[in-house]
N, C-alpha and C positions, 0 to 999 in steps of 0.2 A: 820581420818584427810584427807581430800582433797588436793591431789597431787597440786603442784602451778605450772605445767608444761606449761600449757598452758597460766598464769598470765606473763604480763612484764609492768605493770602500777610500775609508784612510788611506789604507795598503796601498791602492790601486793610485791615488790621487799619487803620495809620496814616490811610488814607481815612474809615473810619466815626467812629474816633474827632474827625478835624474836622468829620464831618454832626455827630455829636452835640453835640457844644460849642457850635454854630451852633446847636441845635435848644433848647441850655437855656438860651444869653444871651436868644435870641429869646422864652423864656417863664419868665419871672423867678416867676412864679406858678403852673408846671407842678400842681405838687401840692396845692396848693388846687384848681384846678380839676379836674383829675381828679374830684377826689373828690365835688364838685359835679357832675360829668355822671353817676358811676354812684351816687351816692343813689338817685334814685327807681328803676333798674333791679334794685341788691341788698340795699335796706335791707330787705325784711321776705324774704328770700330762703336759706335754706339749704343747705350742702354735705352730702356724702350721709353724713358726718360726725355731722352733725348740730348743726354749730358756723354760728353765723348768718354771712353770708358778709360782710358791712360790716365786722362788728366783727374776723372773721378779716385782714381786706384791713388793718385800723388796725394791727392787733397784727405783722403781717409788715411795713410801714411802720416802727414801732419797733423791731424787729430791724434793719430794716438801718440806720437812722439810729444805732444803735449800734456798727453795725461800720462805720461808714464808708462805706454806698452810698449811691450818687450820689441827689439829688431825681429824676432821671430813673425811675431805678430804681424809687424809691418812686413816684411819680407812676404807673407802670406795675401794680404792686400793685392797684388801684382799678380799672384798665381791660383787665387779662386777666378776670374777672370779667365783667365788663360786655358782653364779647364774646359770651357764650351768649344775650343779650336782645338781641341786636341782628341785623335782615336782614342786611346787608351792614358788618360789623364794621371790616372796613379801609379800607371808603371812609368810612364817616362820621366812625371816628374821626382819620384820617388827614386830614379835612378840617378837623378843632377841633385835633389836635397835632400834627401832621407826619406824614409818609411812615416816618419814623425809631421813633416811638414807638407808630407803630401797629403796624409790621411786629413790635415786641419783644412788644407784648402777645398778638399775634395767635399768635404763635411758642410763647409760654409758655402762652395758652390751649388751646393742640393738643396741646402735651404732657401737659397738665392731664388734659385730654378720655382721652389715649391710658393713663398711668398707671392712672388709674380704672379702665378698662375690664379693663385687664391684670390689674388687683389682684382684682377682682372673679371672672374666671374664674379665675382660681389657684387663690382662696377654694374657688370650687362645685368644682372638679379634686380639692381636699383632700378635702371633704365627700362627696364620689361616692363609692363604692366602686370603679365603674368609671367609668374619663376616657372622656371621649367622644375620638375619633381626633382632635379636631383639637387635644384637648387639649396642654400638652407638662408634664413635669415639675417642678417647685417649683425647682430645683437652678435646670435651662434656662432657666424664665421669667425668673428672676430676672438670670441672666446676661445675657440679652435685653434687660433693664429696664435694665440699666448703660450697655449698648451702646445703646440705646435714646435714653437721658440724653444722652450723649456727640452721637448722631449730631446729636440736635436743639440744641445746644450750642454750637454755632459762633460765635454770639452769647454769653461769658460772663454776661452779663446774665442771659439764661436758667437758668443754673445758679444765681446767686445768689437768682434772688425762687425759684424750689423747694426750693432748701435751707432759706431765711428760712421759706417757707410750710409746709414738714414740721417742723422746730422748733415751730411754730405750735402743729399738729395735733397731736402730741404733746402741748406743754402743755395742750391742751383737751383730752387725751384725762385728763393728771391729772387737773387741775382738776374736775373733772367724777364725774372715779371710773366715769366709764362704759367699759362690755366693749372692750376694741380687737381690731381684728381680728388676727387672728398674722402674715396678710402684709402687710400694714401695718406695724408692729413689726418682720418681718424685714427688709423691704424696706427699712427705715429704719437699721440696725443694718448690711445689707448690703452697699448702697448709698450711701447717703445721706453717712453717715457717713464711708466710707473716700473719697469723691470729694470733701469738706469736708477731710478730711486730705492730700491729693491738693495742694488749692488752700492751705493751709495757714491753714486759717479756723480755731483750734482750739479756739478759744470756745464756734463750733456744734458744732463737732465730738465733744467732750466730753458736752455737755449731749444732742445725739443718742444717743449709745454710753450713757448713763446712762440716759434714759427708756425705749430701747427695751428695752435689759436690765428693767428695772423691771416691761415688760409681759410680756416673753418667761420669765421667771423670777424670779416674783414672790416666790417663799420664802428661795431665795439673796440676793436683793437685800435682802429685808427683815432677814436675819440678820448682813451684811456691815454693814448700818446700823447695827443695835443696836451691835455689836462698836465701831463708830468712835464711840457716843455715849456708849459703857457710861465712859471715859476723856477725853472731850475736854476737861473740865476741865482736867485735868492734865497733858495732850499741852499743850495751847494754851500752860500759864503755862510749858510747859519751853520750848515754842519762841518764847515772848516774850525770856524770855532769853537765848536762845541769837542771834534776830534783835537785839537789843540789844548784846550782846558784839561779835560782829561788824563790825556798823554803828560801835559805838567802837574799833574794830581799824585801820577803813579810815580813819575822819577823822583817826587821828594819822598815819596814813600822806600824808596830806593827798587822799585821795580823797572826793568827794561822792558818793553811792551810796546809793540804796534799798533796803533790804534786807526781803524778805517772804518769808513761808511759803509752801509752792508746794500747792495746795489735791490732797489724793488724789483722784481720781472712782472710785466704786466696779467699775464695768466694768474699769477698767485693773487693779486690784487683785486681780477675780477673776481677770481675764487672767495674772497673774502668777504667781496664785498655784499656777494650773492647769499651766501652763506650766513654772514651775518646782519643781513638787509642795511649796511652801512652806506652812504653818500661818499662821494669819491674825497670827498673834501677832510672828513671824518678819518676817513680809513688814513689817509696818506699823513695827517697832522703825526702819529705815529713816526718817530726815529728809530732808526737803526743801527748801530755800532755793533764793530768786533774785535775783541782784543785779544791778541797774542803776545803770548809770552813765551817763555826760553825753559820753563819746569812748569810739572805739576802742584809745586809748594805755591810757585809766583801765582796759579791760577787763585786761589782759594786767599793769597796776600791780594792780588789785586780785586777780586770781589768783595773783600773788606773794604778794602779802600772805598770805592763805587759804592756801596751801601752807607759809608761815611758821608761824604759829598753829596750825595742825591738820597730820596726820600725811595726806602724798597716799598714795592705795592705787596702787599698782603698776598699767600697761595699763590703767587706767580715765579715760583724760583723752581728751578730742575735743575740737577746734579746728573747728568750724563757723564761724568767724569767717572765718579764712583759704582754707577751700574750703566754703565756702557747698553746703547740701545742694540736691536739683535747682529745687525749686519756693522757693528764695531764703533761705530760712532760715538764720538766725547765729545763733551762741551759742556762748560756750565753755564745755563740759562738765568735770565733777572731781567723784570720791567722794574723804571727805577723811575721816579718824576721830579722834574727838575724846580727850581724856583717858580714858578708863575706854574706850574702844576700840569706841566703836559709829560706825558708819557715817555722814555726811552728803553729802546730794547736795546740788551748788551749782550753778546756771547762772549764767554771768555774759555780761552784753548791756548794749547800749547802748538808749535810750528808743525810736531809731528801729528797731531789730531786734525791741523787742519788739513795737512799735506793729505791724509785720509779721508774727510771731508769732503775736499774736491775732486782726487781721483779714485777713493772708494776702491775697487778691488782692482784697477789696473795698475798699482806703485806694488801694491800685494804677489799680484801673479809675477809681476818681472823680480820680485824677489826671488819667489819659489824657483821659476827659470833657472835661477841663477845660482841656486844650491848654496851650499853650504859657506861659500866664497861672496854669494851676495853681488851687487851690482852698486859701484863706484862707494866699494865700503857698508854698504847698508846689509845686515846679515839679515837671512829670513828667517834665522834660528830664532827662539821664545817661547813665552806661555800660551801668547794667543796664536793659534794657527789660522792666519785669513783666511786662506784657501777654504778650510773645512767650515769657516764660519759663513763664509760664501755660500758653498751650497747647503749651508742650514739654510740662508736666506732664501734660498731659490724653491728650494722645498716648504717652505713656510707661504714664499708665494702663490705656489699652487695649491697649497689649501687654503688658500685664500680664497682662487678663484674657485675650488668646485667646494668652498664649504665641510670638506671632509674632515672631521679629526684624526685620523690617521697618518697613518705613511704617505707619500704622493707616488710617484707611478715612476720615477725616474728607471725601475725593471721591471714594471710591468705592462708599457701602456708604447704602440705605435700611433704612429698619424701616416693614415695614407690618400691617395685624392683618387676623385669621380674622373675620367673624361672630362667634364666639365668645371674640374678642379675646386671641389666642394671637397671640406677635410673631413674622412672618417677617424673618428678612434676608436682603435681593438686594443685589447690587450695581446702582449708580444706571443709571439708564435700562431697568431692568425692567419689563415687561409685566404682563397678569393672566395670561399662559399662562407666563412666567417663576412666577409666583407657585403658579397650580394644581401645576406640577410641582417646585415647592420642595413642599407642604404633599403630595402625593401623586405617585409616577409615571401610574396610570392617571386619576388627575383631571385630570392634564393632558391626558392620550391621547383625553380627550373634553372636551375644553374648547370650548366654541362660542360663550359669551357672558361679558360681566361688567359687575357695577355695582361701581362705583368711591364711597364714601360715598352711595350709594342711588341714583346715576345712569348709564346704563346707557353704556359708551362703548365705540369702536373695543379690538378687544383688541392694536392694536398702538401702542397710549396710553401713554406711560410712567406708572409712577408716584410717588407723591411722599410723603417721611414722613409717618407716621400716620395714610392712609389707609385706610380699611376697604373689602377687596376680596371678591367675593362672587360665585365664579364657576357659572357655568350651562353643564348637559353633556347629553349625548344618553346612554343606554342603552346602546350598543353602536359601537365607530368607534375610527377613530384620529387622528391629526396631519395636517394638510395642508402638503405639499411648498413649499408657499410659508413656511412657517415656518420653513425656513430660507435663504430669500433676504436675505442683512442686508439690501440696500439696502428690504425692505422694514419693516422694524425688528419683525416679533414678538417677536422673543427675543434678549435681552440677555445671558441666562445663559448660562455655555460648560456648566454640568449640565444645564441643560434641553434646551442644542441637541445635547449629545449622544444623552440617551435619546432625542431624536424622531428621528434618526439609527439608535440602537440599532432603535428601532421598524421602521423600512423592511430594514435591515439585516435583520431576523429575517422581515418577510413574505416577504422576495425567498429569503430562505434556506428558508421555510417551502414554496413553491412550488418551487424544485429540489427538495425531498427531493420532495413529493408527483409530480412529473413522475419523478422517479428511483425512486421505489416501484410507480408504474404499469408501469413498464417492466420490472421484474425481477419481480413476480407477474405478468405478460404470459408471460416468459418460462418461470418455475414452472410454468406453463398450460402452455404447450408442452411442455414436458420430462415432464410428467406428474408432477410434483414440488410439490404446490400446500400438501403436509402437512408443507416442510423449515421449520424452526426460521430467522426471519430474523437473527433474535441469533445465533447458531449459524454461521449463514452466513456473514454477515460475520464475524464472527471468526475463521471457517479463511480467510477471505480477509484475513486483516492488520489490518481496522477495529475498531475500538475498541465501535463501536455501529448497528446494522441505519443509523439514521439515515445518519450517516459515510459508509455504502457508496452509500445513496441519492441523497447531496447530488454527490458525484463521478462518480455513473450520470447524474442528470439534470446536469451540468454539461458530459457528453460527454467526460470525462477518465477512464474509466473504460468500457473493451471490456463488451460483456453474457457475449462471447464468453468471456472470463477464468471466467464465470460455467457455462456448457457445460461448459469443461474442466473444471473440478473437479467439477461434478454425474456429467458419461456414463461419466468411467474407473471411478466404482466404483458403477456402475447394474448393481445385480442382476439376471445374465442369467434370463430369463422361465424358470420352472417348463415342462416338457414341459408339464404335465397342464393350464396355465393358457395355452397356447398357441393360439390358432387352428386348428381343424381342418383336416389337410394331407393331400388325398386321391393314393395312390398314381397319379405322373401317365400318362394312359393314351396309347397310342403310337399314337392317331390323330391326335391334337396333331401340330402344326406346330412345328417353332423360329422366332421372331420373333428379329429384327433384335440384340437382346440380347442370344439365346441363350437367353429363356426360354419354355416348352412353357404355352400359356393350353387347360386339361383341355375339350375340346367346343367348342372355338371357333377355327373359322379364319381366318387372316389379320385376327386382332386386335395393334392397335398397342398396344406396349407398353415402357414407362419403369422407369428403376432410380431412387427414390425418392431425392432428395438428403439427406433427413434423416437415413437411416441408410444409404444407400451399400451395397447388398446384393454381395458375390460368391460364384461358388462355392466351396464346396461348400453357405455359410450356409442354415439351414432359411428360406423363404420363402411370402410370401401375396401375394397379389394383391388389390387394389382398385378396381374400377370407379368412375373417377373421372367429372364430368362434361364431356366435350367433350376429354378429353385420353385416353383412352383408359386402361389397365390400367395402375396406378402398382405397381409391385411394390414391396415392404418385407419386411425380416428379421421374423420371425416374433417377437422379442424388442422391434420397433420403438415407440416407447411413442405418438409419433403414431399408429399404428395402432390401436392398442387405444381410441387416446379415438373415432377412426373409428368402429370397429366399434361402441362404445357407443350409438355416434348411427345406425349407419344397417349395421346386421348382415348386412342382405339383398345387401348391394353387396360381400360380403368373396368372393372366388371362389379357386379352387382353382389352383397355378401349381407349376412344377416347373422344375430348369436342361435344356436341350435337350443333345443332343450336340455338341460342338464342329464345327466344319465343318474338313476336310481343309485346305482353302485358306487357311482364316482363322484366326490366334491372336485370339482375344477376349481383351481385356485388361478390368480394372473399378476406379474410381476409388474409392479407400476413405480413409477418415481415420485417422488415428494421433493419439495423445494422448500429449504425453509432458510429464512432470513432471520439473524439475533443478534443484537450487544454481544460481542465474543463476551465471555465469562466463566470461572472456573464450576465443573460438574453441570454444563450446558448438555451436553451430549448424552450424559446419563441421564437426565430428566429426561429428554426426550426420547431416549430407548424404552427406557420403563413404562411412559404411554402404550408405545409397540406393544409390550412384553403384556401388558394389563390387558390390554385388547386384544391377543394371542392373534398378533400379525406376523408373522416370520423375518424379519429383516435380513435380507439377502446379498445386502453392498450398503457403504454409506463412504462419504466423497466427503472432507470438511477442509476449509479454507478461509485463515482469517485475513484480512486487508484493511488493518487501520482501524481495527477495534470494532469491527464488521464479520462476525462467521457466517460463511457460505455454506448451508449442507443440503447433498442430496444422497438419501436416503431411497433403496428400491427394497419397498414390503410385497409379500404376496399376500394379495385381496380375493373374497371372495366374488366382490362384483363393486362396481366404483361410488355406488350410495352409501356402503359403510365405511368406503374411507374417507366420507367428508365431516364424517358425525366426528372421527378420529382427528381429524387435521384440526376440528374447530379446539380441540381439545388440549392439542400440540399449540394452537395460537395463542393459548391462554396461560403458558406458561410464561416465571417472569424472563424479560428481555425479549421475547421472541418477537417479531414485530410481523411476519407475514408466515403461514404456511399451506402451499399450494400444489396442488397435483400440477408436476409438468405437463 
């Protein structure tokens, strides 16, 4: 038979419910035997409580036999227990009860297991001064612990033998007078309690919210006691007669009706009192009555009556009869005041509202058990289905607790724990690399192993509530690209596939800057410029951050050249006295092909340097290059200078020749010019060219943020008339600099 653990449809709900029924005609003796298969496993056995675990198993058996849960139920009591002593817990016991009653014990044993652990690291988290990382918060854990409850809850059954079983533990923790621990106590007051009022059990619910207070705030408790015992004499014989008056109010009215004292619990009192900054004297003057009746007609005659008799207080009346509150609860509400003008509260119900009342969805569920046949006559057939109104409540809870207006997570969401039993939630079909990168990003980024409850498995395993996952990493590493192939399933998480995303994202981003940083200190190198500020840099270039200018150089979206124009127009022309030694050139010299005169050497081949583009009149040096002959350079040229650095003996002596009769010598030079980009920039500025019949032979433009970059190589006849030019080019509108490189 297939566990229904993960089913919460109608369909699903109405299915389990006839395995069960099936499962309890078929064993008329459920809970006897139970209780005979885990004798000899937990009679001399202890919880970490301290409470012997048989006698714990009888005493939650008596709980719920008093609210009305099913012998299933109890029967189950005995055999969650019994699961820690046993190899293979659901086949064996699934082979003596069913498929049915082993999956429930099995389910409540895990939660058992998971709480414990939880409670426990909380505890040492409190007690540490420092949490260890994997720790999380008092606040968190215990939220987790709700969500927790819930997740593994799909089975109400489950809900019910925990809530029976912490009522339990509490009374042993009175009884006993032994230390409780505080999250134990909170957990119980935090949880326990509000998902008991949740289900509308207010019996537990009550006696919860009182013990745990009792542990949590021992001196309040014990003083709110004294106060209600200092009078109870007196209170009691007022409210006898006041229950008596009543009660003869209603039978001449010809109503039959119950009438009782509605008992205070001291936790709602402090709650009240707090709440409404009230003196304990104040708050308690307040009576209580509740009356039951035999129909819905009697309710609505006997609240007439009570409105007769007593003075009704104004907007103090509630009708839960007529709209039933979410988790099924009726009752009609009224403060009514009596002669001398003090207060009484009255609920008025029927025997079957209250029967719901007190036990809230465990009278519910041993109906459903019990099918269509019902249990001692009571049919579960009707309009109102508990069951499904149950887990509206329970799902109502949970968006309670995360605030979501949606759905809750009842198929979407696991709880599983750290080693250190810290709760994660994933949502279902998560991983242990879902999991590393829920508890840490870089644990995840070296995740390479995991045991799963101590066994070592695939990490594209899902996994499953209240497993304990324990994962194994390398030193130094990241994600493997297969994590995010879904069809291979490592990762369930849309957080974790993103960081492992984020992660490549940033290498691929980390590698253009380094490719785009090598390449502009390349450049630095060349310019002679290896001491400019790169923050600096990019920021007269537009960017934001050296990196910025890097990621767009190595991307190839971004000219180096841009880089040129802004370093050479304001490159400090070379000091005379730091210049190269330039010997008067002697007029045995030759003029080579250039026009320029090589001092003591004839018919040497000789080049005008494209880095800095010499013409005349510019001061010039020469450099013996290898296999190309005498490279000439402007005396101011900064490649030169790192030349000469390296090899001084090769810098030789050069001069311009005379021009030749026959020949205009023209020389190709660059210009630098800086502008407001603007539309028909470029043609203004050609058209000087064109006017001044300079040849324009390349032009380079780049805008950067409302900045044109352009250089421009004209051929000059000699470098005095192209500054008459350039002054001319500055004066056009926007241009703001224009300069011989």
């Amino acid at each position: 038979m297939k566990s229904h653990h993960g089913e919460t449809t109608p369909a699903a709900l109405s299915r389990v419910a006839t395995a069960t029924a099936e499962s309890v005609a078929d064993q008329p003796d459920v809970l006897l035997r139970a209780r005979a298969f885990a004798l000899p496993l937990i009679a001399g056995e202890e919880l970490d409580t301290g409470e012997n675990i048989l006698a714990h198993a009888d005493a939650v058996v008596a709980i719920l036999k008093l609210i009305g849960g099913s012998g299933l139920m109890q029967a189950a009591s005995y055999l969650v227990y019994a699961c820690d002593h046993l190899n293979r817990p659901q086949e064996v016991i699934a082979k003596s009860f069913g498929d049915n009653l082993a999956a429930l014990a099995m389910e409540t044993s895990q939660l058992v297991r998971v709480q414990r652990q939880a409670r426990v690291t909380q505890q040492a988290a409190g007690a540490s001064a420092v949490a260890t990382p994997m720790a999380q918060s008092a606040a968190a854990q215990t939220e987790n612990i709700r969500k927790m409850l819930l997740a593994f809850s799909r089975d109400l059954r489950v809900v019910m033998l925990r809530l029976a079983s912490r009522l339990q533990t509490l009374r042993h923790f009175a009884a006993s007078k032994l230390p409780v621990p505080p999250s134990l106590a909170s957990e119980s007051l935090q949880v326990f309690a509000p998902l008991a009022n949740r289900l509308g059990i207010w019996e537990i619910k009550w006696e919860l919210e009182d013990l745990a207070f009792r542990f949590l705030e021992p001196e309040t408790y014990r003083e709110v006691a004294r106060l209600l015992d200092q009078k109870r004499g007196e209170r009691e014989r007022a409210m006898a007669l006041l229950r008596a008056g009543m009660e003869a109010d209603l039978r001449r009215e010809g109503i039959v009706a119950t009438v009782q004292g509605r008992p205070k619990h001291i936790y709602s009192i402090v709650k009240k009192m707090r709440g409404k900054s009230l003196g304990f004297a104040q708050l308690y003057d307040i009576r209580a009555l509740r009356v039951v009746v035999d129909s819905v007609a009697d309710c609505y005659q006997a609240l007439s009556c009570v409105h007769s008799h007593f003075t009704p207080v104004t907007d103090e009346f509630d009708d839960y009869v007529a709209k039933p509150k979410g988790n099924g609860y009726q009752s009609l509400h009224t403060i009514v005041r009596d002669g001398q003008k003090q207060p009484i509260e009255v609920q008025i119900r029927t025997r079957a509202m209250h029967d719901h009342a007190e036990h809230g969805v465990a009278a519910h569920w041993a109906y459903k058990e019990a099918g269509a046949k019902g249990y001692a006559g009571v049919s579960a057939s009707g309009q109102y289905d508990a069951k499904i109104a149950v887990l509206r409540q329970l799902l109502a809870w949970e968006r309670d607790l995360s605030g979501a207006p949606g759905a809750g997570f009842f198929d979407d969401r696991i709880y599983v724990l750290t080693p250190d039993a810290a709760i994660i939630e994933l949502p279902q079909g998560a991983t242990a690399i879902d999991f590393a990168y829920s508890v840490h990003t870089n644990l995840g980024h070296r995740c390479r192993g995991a045991r799963v409850d101590g066994v070592m498995v695939p990490l594209n395993t899902p996994l499953k509530n209240g497993q304990t996952v324990e994962v194994t990493t390398v030193k130094e590493g990241g994600p493997s690209r297969d994590w995010l192939n879904a069809e291979l399933g490592f990762l369930a998480s849309h957080r974790a596939r993103a960081k492992v995303r984020a992660w490549f994202n940033a290498r691929a981003t980390h590698e253009t800057v380094a490719k785009g940083r090598e390449a502009v200190e390349k450049l630095l190198q060349r310019e002679g410029k290896t001491a400019v500020n790169l923050v600096d840099l990019a920021a007269r270039l537009g960017f934001d951050s050296a990196d910025a200018l890097f990621e767009v150089v190595g991307k190839d979206e971004f000219s180096l050249r841009n880089i040129e124009l802004l370093l050479r127009p304001a490159e400090p022309v070379l000091p005379v006295d730091d210049a190269p030694l330039i010997r008067k050139p002697s007029q045995q010299g030759k003029s080579s092909g250039g026009g320029v005169l090589v001092v003591g050497v004839d018919s040497l081949m000789t080049q005008l340097a494209k880095c800095c583009k010499p013409a005349p009149p510019d001061r010039i040096c020469g450099f013996v290059t290898r296999g190309k002959g005498v490279s000439v350079h402007r005396a101011d040229c900064s490649n030169l200078r790192e030349m000469v650095a390296r090899n001084g003996e090769r810098l030789i002596d050069v001069g311009w020749g005379e021009p030749k009769a026959d020949l205009a010598s023209v020389y190709p030079v660059d210009v630098a010019i800086e502008a407001t980009d603007r539309q028909g920039l470029l043609r203004d500025i050609s058209e000087v060219f064109t006017k001044e019949k300079m040849n324009v032979i390349g032009v380079l433009t780049q805008s950067v943020r409302g900045t044109a970059w352009m250089t421009f190589t004209v051929e000059v006849a000699d470098a005095i008339c192209l500054q008459r030019v350039l002054g001319m080019v500055a004066a056009l509108v926007g241009v703001r600099s224009a300069r011989r490189r």
